[in-house]
C-alpha positions as CSV (number, residue, x, y, z in Angstrom):
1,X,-28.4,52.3,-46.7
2,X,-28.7,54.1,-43.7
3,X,-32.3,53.0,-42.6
4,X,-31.2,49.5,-43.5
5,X,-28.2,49.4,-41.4
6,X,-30.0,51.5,-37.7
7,X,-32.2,49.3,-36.4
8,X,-33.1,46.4,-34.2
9,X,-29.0,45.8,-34.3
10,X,-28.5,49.3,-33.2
11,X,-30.7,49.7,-30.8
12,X,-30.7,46.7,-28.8
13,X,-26.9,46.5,-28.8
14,X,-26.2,49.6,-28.5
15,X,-29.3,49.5,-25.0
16,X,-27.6,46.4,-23.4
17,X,-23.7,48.4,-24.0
18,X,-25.2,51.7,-22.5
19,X,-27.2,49.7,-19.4
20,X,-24.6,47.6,-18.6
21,X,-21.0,48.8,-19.4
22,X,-22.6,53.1,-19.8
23,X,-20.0,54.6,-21.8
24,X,-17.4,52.2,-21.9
25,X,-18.0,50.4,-25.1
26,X,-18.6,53.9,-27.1
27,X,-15.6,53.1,-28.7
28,X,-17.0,50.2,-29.8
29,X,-20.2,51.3,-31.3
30,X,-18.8,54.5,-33.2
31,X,-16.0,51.9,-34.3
32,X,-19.1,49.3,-35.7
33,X,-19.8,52.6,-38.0
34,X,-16.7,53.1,-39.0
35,X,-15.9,49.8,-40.0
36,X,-19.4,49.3,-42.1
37,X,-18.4,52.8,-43.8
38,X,-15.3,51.0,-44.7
39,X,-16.7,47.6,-46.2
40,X,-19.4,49.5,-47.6
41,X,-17.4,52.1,-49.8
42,X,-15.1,48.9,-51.3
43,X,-18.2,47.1,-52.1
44,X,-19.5,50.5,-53.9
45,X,-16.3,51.1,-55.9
46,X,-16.0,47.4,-56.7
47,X,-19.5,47.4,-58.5
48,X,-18.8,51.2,-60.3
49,X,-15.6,50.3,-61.2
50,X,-16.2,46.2,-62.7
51,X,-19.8,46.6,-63.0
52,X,-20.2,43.3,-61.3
53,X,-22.1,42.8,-57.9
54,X,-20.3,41.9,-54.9
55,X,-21.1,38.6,-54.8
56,X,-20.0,38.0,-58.8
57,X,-16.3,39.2,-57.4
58,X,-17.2,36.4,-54.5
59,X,-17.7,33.9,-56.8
60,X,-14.2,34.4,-58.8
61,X,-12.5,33.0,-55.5
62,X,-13.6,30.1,-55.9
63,X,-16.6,27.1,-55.5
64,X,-15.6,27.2,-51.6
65,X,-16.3,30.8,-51.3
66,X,-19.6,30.6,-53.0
67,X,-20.9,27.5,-51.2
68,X,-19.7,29.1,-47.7
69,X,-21.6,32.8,-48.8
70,X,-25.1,30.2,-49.7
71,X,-25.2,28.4,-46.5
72,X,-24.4,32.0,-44.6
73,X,-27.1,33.5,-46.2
74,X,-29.5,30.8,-45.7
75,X,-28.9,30.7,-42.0
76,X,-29.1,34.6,-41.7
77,X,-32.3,35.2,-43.3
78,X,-33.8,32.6,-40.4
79,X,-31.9,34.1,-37.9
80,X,-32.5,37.9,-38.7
81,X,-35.9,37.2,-40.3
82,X,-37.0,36.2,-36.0
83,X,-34.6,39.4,-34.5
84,X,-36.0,42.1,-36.6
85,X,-39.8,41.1,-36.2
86,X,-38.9,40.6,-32.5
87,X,-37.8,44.1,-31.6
88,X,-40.5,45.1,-33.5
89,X,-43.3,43.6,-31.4
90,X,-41.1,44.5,-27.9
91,X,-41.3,48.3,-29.0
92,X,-45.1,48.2,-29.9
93,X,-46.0,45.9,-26.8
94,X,-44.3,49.1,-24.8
95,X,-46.6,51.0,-26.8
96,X,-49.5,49.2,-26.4
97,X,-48.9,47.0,-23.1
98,X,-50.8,43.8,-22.8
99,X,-51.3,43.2,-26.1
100,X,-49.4,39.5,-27.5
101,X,-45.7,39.9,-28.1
102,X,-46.1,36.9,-30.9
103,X,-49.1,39.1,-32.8
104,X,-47.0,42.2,-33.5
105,X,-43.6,39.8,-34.7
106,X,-45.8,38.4,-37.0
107,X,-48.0,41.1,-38.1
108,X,-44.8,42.8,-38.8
109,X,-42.6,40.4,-40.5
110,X,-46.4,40.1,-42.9
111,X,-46.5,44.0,-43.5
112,X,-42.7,43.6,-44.7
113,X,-43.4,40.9,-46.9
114,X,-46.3,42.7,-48.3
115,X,-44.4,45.7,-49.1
116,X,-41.0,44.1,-50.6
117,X,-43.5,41.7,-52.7
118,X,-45.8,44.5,-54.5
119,X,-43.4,47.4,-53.8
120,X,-40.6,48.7,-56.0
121,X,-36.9,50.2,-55.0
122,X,-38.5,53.6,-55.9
123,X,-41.7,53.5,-53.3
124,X,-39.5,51.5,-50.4
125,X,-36.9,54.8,-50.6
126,X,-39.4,57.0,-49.9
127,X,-40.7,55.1,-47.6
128,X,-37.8,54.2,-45.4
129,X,-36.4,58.2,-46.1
130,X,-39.8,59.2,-44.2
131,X,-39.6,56.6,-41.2
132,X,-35.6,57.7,-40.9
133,X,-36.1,61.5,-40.5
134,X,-39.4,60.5,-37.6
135,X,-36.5,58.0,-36.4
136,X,-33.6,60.5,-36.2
137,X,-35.8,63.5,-35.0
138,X,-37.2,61.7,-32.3
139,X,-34.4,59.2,-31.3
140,X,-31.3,62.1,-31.3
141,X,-33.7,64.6,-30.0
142,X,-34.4,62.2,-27.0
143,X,-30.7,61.9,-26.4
144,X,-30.7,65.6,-26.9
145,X,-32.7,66.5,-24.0
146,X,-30.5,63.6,-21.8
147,X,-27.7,65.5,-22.1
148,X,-28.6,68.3,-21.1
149,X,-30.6,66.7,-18.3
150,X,-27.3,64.5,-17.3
151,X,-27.3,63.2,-14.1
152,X,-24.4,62.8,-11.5
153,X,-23.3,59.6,-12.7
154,X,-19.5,59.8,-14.1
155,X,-18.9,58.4,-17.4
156,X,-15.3,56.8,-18.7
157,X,-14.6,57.2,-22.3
158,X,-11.6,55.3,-22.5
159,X,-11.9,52.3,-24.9
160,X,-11.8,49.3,-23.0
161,X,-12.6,45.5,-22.8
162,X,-14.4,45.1,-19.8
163,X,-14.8,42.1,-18.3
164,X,-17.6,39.7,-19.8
165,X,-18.1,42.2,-22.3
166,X,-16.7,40.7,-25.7
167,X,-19.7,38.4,-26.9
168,X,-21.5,42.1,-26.4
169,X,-18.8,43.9,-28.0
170,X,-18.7,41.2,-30.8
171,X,-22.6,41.8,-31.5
172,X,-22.1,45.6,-31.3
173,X,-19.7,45.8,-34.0
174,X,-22.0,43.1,-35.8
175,X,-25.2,44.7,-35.0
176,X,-24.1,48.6,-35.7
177,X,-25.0,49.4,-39.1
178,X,-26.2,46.3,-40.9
179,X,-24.3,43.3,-41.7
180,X,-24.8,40.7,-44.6
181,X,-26.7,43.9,-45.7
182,X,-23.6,46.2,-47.1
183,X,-23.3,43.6,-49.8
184,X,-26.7,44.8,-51.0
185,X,-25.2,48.2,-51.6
186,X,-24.3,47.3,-55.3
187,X,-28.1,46.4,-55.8
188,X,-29.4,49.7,-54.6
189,X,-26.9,51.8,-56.5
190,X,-27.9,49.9,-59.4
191,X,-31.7,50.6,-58.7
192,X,-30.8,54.4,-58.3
193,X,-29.4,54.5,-61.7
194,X,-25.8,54.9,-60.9
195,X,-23.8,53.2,-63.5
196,X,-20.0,54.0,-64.6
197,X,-16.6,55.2,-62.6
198,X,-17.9,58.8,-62.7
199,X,-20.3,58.2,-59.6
200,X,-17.7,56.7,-57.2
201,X,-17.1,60.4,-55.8
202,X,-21.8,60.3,-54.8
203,X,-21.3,57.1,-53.7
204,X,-18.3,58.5,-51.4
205,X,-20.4,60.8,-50.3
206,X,-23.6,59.1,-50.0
207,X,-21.9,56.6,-47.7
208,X,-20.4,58.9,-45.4
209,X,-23.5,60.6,-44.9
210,X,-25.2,56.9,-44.5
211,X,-22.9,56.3,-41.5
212,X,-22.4,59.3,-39.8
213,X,-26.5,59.2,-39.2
214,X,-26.0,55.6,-38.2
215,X,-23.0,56.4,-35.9
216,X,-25.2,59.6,-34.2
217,X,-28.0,57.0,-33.8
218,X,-25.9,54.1,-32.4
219,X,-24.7,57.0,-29.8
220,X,-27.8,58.6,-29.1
221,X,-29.3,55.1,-27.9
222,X,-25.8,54.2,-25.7
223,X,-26.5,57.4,-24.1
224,X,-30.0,57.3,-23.2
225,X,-30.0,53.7,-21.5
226,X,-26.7,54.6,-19.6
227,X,-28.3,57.4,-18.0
228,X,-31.4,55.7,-17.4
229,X,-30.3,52.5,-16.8
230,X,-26.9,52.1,-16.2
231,X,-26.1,51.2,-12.4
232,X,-30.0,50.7,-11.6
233,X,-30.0,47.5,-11.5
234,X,-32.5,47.0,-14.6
235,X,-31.7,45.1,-18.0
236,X,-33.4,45.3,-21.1
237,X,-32.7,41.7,-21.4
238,X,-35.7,39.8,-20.9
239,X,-39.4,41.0,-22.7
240,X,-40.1,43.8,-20.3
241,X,-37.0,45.3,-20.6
242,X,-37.9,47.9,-23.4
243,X,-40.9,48.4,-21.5
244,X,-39.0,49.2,-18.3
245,X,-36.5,52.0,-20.6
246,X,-39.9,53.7,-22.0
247,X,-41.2,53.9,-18.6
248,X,-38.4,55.2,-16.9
249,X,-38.0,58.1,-20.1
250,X,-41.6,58.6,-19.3
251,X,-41.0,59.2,-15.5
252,X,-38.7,61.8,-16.2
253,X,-39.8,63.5,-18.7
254,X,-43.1,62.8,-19.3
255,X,-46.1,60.7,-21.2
256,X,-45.2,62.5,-24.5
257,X,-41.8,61.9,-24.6
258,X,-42.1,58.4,-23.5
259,X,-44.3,58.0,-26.8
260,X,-41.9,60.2,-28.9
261,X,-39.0,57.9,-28.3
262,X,-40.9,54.6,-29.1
263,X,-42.2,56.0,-31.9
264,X,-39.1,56.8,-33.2
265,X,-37.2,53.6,-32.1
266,X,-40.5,51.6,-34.1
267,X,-39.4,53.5,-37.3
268,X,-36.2,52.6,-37.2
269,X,-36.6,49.1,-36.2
270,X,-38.9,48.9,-39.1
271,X,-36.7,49.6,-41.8
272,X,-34.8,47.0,-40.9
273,X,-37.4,44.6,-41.5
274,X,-38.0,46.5,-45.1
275,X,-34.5,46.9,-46.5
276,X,-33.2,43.8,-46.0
277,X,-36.5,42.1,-46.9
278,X,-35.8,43.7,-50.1
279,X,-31.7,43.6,-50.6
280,X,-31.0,40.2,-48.9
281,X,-33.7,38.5,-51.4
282,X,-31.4,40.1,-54.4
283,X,-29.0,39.1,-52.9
284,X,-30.4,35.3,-52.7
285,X,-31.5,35.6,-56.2
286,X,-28.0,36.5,-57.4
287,X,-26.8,33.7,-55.7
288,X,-28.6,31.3,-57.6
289,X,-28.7,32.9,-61.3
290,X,-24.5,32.9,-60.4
291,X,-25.3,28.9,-59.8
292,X,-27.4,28.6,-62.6
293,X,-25.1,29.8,-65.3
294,X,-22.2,28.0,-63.8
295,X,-23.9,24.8,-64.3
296,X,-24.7,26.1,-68.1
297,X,-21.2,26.8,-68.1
298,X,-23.1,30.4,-69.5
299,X,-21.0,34.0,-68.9
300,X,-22.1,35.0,-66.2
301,X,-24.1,38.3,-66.8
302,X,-23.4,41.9,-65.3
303,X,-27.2,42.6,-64.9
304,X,-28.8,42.9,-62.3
305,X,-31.7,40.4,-61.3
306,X,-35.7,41.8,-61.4
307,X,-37.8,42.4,-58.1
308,X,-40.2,39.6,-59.7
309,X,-37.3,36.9,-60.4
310,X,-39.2,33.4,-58.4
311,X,-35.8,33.1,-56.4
312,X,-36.2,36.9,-54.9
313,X,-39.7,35.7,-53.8
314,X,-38.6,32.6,-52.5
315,X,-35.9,34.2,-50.1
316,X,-38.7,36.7,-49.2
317,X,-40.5,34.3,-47.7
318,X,-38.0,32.5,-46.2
319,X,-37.1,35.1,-44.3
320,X,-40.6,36.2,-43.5
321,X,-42.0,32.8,-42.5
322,X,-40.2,30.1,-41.2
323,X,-38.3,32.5,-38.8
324,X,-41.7,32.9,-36.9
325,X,-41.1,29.4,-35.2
326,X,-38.1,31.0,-33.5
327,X,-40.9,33.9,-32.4
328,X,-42.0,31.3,-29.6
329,X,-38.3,30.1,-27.9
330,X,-39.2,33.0,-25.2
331,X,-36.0,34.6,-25.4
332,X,-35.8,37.5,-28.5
333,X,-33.4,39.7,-27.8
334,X,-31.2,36.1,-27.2
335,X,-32.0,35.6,-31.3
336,X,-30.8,39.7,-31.7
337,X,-27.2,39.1,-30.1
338,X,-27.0,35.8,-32.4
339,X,-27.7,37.8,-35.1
340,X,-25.2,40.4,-34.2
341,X,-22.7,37.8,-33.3
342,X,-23.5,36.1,-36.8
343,X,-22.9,39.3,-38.2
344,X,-20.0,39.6,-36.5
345,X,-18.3,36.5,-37.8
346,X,-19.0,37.9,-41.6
347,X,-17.1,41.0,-41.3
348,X,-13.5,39.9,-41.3
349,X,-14.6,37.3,-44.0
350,X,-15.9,40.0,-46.6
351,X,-12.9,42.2,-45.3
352,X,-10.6,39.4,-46.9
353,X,-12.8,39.6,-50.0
354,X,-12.5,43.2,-50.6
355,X,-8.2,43.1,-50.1
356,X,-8.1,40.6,-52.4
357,X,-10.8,41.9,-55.4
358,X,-9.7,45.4,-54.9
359,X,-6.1,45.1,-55.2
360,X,-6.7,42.6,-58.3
361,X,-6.2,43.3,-61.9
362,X,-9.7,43.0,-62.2
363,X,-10.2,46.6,-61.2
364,X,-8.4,49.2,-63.1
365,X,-4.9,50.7,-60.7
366,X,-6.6,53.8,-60.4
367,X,-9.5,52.2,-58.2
368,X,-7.5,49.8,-56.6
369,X,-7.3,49.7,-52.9
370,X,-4.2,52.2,-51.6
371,X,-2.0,52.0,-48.9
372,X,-4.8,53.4,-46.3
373,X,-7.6,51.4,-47.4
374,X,-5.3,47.9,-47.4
375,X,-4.1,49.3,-43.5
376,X,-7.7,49.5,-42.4
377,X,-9.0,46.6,-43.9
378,X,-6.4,44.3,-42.7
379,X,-6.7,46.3,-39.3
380,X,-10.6,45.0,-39.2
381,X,-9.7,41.5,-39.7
382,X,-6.9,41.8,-37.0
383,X,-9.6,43.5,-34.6
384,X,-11.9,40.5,-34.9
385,X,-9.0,37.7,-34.3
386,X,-8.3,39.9,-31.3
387,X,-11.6,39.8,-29.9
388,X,-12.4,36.2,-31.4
389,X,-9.0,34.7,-29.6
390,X,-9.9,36.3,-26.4
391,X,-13.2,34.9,-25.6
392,X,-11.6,31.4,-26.5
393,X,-9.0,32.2,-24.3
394,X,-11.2,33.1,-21.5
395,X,-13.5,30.2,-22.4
396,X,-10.7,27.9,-22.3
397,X,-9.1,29.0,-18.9
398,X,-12.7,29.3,-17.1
């Protein structure tokens, strides 16, 4: 969960807070963490405690809910199937500079198709376990050395709203920690083998532990483009910006280190492409078996989908594919803060979800939401009308 959630959301938001606004909008990140920790422990205890997916609970609201969750999905897996490859090829064009931006987005939105399509839940854990431990060594121990390397530039903490800053803050919150993907949590947690009420105190604690890594990530990035970046001038936001952060970690510290943090920001921008290659496409294919029975007017069935079912495939390569056209607009960390903003716009929609399933009868009282999970669910929803009604605001009056 955690490898799914860092990534290309992560870092790229997390860059263009740090280089523009330095520490202001650390409130912002560490509060994208919090709030996926959240969504993703109601989503957990939903599926232990009804043994139903997410997305069955969904579909119990209603045809509207399920028809707006289709065309969602749909659009994400174009959008995020072009951001993820994208960050991937800016990180190894830093790497390897000259080579074609558009070769290393495709050659790595292929290698994640390949994987997800002859791989198995078992071999991508391992996987993504091994390219999170290079991600956090490397990434946190850059920060690391940052710190105590800090220049003279003074940093507020205060949480604020700068000026300009709520489209960024919006894909933040959107882009810390994964998005659409907490819904794939019930997948996974069937995969591991956890079935039954009696593992909602390991999922507890497999979550935290999930988020605090993604909320030390999400930090250690802020901090290293705020002191490299932050009132110089330069932006990550064009192709050379990564290239520009690298170099600039380089300068200061040296050819190794320069390599060290790339490295790790590659593997953790990769499993991105890998996890939700693989827990989006159950997602997709629980969609449509929850379609298909409703038209069969069948019960709908508690188990879950196989890696091999022909609508898991098909959203694989729908997100691998036709998101390669957006590859050549120019502009891909543009498609990143979409995504983030997209992300964005799901969160207080699955927050509504969750009040209402968890505080259901569907889920037996002593698993029902209580008085602090309904205050910080509803105070999610409330955060994004706040941010939401202030852009329109300022859109409106400008």
């Amino acid at each position: 969960m955690a490898a799914t959630g860092v990534g290309a959301g992560d870092f790229i938001m997390a860059t263009i807070a740090g280089s523009t606004f330095g520490w202001a909008l650390m409130w912002a990140v560490i509060g994208g963490a919090v709030i996926k920790l959240i969504l993703s422990e109601g989503i957990g205890r939903w599926y232990l405690a009804t043994g139903k997916t997410f997305l069955q609970g969904w579909h119990s609201l209603g045809w509207w809910a399920t028809t707006y969750f289709g065309i969602y999905v749909v659009i994400f897996g174009l959008v995020y199937g072009a951001a993820v490859p994208a960050v991937s090829a800016l990180v190894l064009t830093a790497m390897f500079p000259g080579t074609p931006f558009w070769l290393w987005a495709v050659l790595s939105g292929v290698a994640g198709f390949v994987l997800v399509w002859f791989g198995r839940y078992a071999f991508l854990e391992k996987a993504m376990t091994v390219l999170i431990g290079v991600m956090f060594i490397t990434v946190v121990g850059s920060a690391l050395v940052i710190m105590v390397n800090l220049g003279s530039v003074e940093y507020s903490l205060m949480p604020s709203v700068p000026e300009g800053s709520v489209v960024r803050i919006l894909g933040i919150i959107g882009g810390v920690g994964g998005t659409i993907t907490l819904t794939c949590y019930s997948y996974w947690i069937h995969a591991k083998g956890w079935k039954g009420k009696k593992w909602i105190p390991m999922m507890r604690f497999d979550i935290t532990s999930a988020y605090i890594i993604t909320g030390i990530f999400a930090v250690a990035i802020l901090v290293i483009a705020a002191e490299l970046l932050f009132g110089s001038g330069v932006t990550i936001e064009g192709n050379d910006g990564l290239l520009g952060l690298a170099d600039a970690y380089g300068d200061r510290f040296g050819s190794v280190a320069r390599w060290a943090l790339l490295v790790g920001i590659w593997a953790a921008v990769f499993t991105s492409i890998l996890g939700p290659w693989h827990g989006i496409s159950y997602l997709f294919a629980d969609f449509v078996r929850i379609l298909r029975q409703a038209k069969r007017k069948e019960t709908v069935t508690h188990e879950v989908i196989s890696e091999k079912d022909t609508s898991f495939r098909i959203y694989l390569a729908w997100m691998t594919f036709p998101p390669m056209l957006l590859l050549f607009v120019g502009e891909p960390l543009a498609v990143v803060l979409a995504y983030g903003v997209l992300g964005a716009i799901f969160m207080p929609i699955l927050s509504l979800g969750l009040l209402y399933l968890l505080n259901s009868k569907r889920v037996e009282p002593h698993y029902r939401n209580g008085k602090v999970n309904n205050t910080l669910l509803v105070l999610i929803v409330l955060l994004f009308v706040y941010l939401g009604g202030s852009e329109l605001i300022a859109t409106v009056a400008g």
